[in-house]
C-alpha positions as a Python dict, from the first residue, in 0.01 Angstrom:
ca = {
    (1, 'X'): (0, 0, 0),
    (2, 'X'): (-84, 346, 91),
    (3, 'X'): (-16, 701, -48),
    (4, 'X'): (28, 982, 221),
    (5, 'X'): (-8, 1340, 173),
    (6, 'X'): (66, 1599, 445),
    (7, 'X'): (-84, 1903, 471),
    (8, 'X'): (-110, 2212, 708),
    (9, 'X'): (240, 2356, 761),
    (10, 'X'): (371, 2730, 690),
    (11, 'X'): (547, 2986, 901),
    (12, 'X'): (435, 3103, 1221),
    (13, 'X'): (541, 3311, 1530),
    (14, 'X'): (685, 3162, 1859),
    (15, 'X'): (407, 3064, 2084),
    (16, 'X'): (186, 3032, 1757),
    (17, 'X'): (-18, 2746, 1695),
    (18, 'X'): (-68, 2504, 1379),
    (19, 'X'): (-270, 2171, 1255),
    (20, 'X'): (-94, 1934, 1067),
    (21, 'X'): (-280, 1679, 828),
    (22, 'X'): (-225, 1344, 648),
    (23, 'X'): (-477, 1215, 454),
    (24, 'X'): (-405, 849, 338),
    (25, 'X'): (-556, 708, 48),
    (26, 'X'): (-745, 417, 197),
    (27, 'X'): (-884, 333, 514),
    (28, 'X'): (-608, 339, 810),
    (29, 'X'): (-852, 160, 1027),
    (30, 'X'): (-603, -157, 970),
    (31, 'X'): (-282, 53, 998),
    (32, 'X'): (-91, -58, 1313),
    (33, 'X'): (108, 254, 1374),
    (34, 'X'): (64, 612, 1254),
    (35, 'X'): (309, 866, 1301),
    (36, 'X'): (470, 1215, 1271),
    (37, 'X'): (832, 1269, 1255),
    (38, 'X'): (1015, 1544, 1125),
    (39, 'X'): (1329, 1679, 989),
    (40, 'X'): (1537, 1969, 1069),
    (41, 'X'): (1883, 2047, 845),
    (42, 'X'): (2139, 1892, 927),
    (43, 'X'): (1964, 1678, 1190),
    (44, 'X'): (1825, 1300, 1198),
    (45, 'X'): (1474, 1235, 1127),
    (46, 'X'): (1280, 1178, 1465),
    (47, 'X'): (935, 1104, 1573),
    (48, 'X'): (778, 1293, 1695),
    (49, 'X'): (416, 1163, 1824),
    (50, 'X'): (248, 774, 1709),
    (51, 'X'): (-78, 628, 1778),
    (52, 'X'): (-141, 232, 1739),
    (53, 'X'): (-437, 92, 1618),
    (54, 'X'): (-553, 16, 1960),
    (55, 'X'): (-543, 404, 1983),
    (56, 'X'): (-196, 423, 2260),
    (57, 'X'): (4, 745, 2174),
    (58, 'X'): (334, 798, 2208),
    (59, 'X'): (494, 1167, 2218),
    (60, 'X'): (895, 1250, 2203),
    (61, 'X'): (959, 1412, 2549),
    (62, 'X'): (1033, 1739, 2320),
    (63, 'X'): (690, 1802, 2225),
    (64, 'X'): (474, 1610, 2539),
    (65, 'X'): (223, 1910, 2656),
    (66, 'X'): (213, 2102, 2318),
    (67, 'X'): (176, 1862, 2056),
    (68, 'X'): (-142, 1594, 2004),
    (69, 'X'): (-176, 1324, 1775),
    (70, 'X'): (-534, 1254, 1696),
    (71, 'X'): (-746, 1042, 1414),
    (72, 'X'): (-1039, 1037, 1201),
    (73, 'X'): (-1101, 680, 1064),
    (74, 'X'): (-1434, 834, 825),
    (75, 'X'): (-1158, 1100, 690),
    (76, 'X'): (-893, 863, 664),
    (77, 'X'): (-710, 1157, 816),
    (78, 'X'): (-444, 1191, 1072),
    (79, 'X'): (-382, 1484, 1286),
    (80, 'X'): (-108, 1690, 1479),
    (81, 'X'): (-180, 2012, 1647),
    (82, 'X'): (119, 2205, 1755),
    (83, 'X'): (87, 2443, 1992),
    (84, 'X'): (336, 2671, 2162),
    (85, 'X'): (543, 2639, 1890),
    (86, 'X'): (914, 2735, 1952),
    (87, 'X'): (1245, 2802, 1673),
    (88, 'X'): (1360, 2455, 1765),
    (89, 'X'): (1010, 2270, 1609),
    (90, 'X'): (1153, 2432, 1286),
    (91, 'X'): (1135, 2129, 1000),
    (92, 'X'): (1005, 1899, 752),
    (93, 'X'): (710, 1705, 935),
    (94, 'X'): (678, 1340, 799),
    (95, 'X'): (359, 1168, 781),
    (96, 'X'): (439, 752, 861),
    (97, 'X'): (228, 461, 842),
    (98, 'X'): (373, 143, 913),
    (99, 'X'): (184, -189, 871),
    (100, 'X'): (251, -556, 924),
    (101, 'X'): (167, -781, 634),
    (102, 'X'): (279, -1162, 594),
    (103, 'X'): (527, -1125, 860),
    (104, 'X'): (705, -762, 731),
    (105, 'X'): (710, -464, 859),
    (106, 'X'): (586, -215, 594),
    (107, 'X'): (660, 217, 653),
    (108, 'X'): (506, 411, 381),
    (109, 'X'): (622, 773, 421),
    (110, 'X'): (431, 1120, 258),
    (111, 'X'): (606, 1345, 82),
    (112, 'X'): (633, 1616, 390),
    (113, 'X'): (502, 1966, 523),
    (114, 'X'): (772, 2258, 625),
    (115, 'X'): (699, 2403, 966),
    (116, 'X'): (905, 2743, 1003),
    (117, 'X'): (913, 2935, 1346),
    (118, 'X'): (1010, 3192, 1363),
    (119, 'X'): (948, 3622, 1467),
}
């Protein structure tokens, strides 16, 4: 098991920059997939960047240029930094870890961080 909590959101200006956090509560060393995905109204959640274990990133053709996924195993911290933010990245960003334990697929989610862009 592992608790996630998100951090880092708030409103900014178009073009404007932010870093997201996700601190997990234990070591994510052994966690085969972390991810952000958010949540705009009215919308489906998506993801929106992963990194595996092995350290491969994934980005949703949306975001590929202005958004990085990055780690820090001694923080037990995972990153995104948004840049060039635009009124469409407007939503609920979702930390995700998802491990596999005796053959199941585990997603633990945090509770979220609001990202509002807008002038």
């Amino acid at each position: 098991q592992v608790e996630l909590v998100e951090s880092g959101g708030g409103l900014v200006q178009p073009g404007g920059s932010l870093r997201l956090s996700c601190a997990a509560s234990r070591t994510i060393v052994s966690i085969n997939t972390m991810a952000w995905y958010r949540q705009a109204p009215g919308k489906q959640r998506e993801l929106v960047a992963a990194v595996t274990r092995g350290g491969d990133t994934n980005y949703a053709d949306s975001v590929k240029g202005r958004f990085t996924i990055s780690r820090d195993f001694a923080k037990n911290t995972v990153y995104l930094q948004v840049n060039g933010l635009e009124p469409e990245d407007t939503a609920v960003y979702y930390c995700n870890a998802r491990t596999f334990r005796f053959g199941e697929w585990y997603d633990y989610w945090g509770q979220g961080t609001q990202v509002t862009v807008s002038s």
